[in-house]
C-alpha positions as CSV (number, residue, x, y, z in Angstrom):
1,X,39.6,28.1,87.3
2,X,38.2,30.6,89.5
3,X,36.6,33.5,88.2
4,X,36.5,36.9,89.8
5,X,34.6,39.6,89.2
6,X,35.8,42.8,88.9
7,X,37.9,44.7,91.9
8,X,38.4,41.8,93.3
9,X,41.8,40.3,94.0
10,X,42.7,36.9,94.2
11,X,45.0,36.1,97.3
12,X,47.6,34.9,95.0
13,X,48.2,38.3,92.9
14,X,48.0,40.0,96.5
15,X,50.8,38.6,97.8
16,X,52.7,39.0,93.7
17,X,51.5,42.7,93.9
18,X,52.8,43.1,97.7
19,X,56.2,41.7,96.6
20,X,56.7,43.9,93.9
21,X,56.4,46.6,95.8
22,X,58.7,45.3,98.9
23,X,61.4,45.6,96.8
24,X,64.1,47.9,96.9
25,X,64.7,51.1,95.0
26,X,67.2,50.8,91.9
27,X,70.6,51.7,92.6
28,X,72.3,54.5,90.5
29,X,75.4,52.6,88.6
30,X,78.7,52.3,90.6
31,X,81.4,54.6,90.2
32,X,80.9,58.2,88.3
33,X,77.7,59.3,90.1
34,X,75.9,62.2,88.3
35,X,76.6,64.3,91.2
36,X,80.5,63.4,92.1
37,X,80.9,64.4,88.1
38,X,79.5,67.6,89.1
39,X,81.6,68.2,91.5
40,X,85.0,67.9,89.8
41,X,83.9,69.6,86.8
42,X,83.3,72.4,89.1
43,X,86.5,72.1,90.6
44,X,88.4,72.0,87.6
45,X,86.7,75.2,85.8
46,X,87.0,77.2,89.4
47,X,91.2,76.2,89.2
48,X,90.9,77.1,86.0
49,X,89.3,80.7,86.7
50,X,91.9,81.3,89.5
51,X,94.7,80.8,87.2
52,X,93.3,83.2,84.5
53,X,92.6,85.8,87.4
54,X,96.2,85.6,88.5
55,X,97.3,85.7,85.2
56,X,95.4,88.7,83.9
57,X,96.6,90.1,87.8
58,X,100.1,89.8,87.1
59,X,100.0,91.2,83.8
60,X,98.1,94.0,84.9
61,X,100.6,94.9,87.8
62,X,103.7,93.9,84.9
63,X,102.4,96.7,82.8
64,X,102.0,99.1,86.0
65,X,105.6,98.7,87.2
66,X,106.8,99.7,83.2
67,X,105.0,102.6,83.7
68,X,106.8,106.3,84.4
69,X,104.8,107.3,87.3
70,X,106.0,103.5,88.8
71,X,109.5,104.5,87.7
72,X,109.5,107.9,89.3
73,X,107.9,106.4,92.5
74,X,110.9,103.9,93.0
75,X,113.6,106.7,92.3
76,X,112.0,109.3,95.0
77,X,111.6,105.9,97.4
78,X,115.6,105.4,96.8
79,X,116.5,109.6,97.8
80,X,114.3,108.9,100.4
81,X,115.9,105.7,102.1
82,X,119.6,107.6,100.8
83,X,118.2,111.0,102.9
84,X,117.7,108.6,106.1
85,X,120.3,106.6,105.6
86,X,122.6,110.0,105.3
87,X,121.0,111.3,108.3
88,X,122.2,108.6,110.9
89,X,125.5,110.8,110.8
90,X,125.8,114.1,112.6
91,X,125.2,114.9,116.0
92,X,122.1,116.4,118.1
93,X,123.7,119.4,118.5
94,X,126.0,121.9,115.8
95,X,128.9,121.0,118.6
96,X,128.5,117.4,118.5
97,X,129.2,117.3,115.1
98,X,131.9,119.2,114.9
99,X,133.5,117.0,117.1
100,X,132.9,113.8,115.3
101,X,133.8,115.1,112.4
102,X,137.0,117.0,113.5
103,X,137.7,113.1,115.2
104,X,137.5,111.3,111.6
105,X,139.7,114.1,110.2
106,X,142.2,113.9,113.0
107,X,142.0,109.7,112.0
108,X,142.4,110.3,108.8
109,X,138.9,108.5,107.8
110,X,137.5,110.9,105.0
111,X,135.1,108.7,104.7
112,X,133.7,109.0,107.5
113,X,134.2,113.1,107.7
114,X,132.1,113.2,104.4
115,X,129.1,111.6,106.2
116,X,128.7,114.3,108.1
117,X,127.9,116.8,105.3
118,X,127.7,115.4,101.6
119,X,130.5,113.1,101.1
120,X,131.4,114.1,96.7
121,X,132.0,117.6,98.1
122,X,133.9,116.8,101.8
123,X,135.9,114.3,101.1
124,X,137.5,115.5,97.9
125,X,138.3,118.7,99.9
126,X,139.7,116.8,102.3
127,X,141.9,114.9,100.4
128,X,143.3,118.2,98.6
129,X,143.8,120.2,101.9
130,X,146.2,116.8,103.1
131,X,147.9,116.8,99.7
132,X,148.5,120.5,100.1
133,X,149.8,120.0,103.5
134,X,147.0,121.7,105.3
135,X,144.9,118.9,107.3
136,X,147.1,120.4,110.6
137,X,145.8,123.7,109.8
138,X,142.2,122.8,109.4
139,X,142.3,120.5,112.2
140,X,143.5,123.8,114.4
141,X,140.9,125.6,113.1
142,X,138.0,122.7,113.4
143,X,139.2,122.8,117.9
144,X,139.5,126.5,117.9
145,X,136.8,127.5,115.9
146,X,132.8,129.0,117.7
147,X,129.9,128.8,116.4
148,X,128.0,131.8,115.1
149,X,123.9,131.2,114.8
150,X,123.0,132.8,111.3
151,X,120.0,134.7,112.3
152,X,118.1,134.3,109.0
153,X,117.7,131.1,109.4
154,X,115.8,130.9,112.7
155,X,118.3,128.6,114.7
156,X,118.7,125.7,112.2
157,X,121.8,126.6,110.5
158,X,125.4,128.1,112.3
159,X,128.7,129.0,111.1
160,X,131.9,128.0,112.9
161,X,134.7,130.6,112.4
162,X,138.1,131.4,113.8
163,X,139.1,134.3,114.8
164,X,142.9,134.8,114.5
165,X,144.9,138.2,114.5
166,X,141.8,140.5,114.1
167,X,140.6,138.4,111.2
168,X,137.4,136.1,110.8
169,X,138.0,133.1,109.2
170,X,134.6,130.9,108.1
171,X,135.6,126.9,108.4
172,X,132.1,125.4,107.5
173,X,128.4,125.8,107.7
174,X,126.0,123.3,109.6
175,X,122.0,122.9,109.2
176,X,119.7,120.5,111.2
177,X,118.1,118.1,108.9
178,X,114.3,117.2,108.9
179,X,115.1,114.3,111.5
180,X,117.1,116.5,114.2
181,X,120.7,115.4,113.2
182,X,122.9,118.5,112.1
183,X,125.2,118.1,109.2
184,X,127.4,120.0,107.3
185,X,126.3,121.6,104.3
186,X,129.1,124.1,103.6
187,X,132.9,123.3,103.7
């Protein structure tokens, strides 16, 4: 046997050591890396914190729609859409409507006459003026009648009268709504 003294290194535990440290790294196991774990874990509790936010959100916006203000909201949003949808009716001037309305009377469409004005107070009118036997008589008077500007009210609101054998007769009252269109507001 050989003897060495000390640091020195005998050619066969050179080439030992040298392969030892040729070789390649451990591998981590297959499968579930550390770091793929991670991952999905992450997923899972972020999915899982989305879902409680739009819970608790929901909730939240559950409990604002029960409350009175939210209640009173949707009612003035319903007048509002019922104010625009009664304003499509009437004309752009006091004589147009007086002319489309005197044209559904003359039809017979009620109906229709009331959307010119407020239709619970027109139509019933209407209805008791032709059961009376008077829808000939208004109609007369709707074709004859002139409008008369009330001067208190700064051009927005006229009266149309007829004026038979000295006397002054008042038919209806019109105003212009917010949006342009005149209606009737007085029958």
């Amino acid at each position: 046997m050989e003897t060495m003294k000390f640091g020195e290194v005998s050619q066969e535990g050179e080439n030992k050591e040298n392969n030892s440290n040729n070789s390649p790294a451990p591998s981590a196991p297959e499968g579930n890396s550390g770091d793929g774990g991670r991952k999905k874990k992450l997923i899972m509790a972020g999915g899982v914190l989305a879902v409680l936010i739009l819970a608790v959100a929901g909730w939240q916006y559950w409990q604002y729609t029960q409350t009175p203000y939210y209640q009173q909201m949707k009612m003035v949003e319903a007048i509002d859409e019922s104010i625009k949808e009664s304003d499509k009716w009437g004309g752009k001037t006091p004589e147009e409507t007086v002319k489309l309305f005197t044209e559904a009377v003359k039809k017979g469409d009620f109906e229709l006459a009331g959307k010119y004005g407020s239709p619970e107070l027109i139509t019933p009118k209407l209805e008791q003026l032709k059961t009376g036997g008077k829808i000939d008589v208004l109609i007369s008077g709707l074709e004859k009648g002139e409008l008369e500007e009330n001067k208190g009210f700064d051009g927005n609101s006229f009266d149309l009268r007829v004026k038979e054998g000295g006397e002054n007769y008042w038919i209806m009252g019109l105003f212009k709504s917010d949006s342009g269109t005149w209606k009737i507001d007085e029958f």
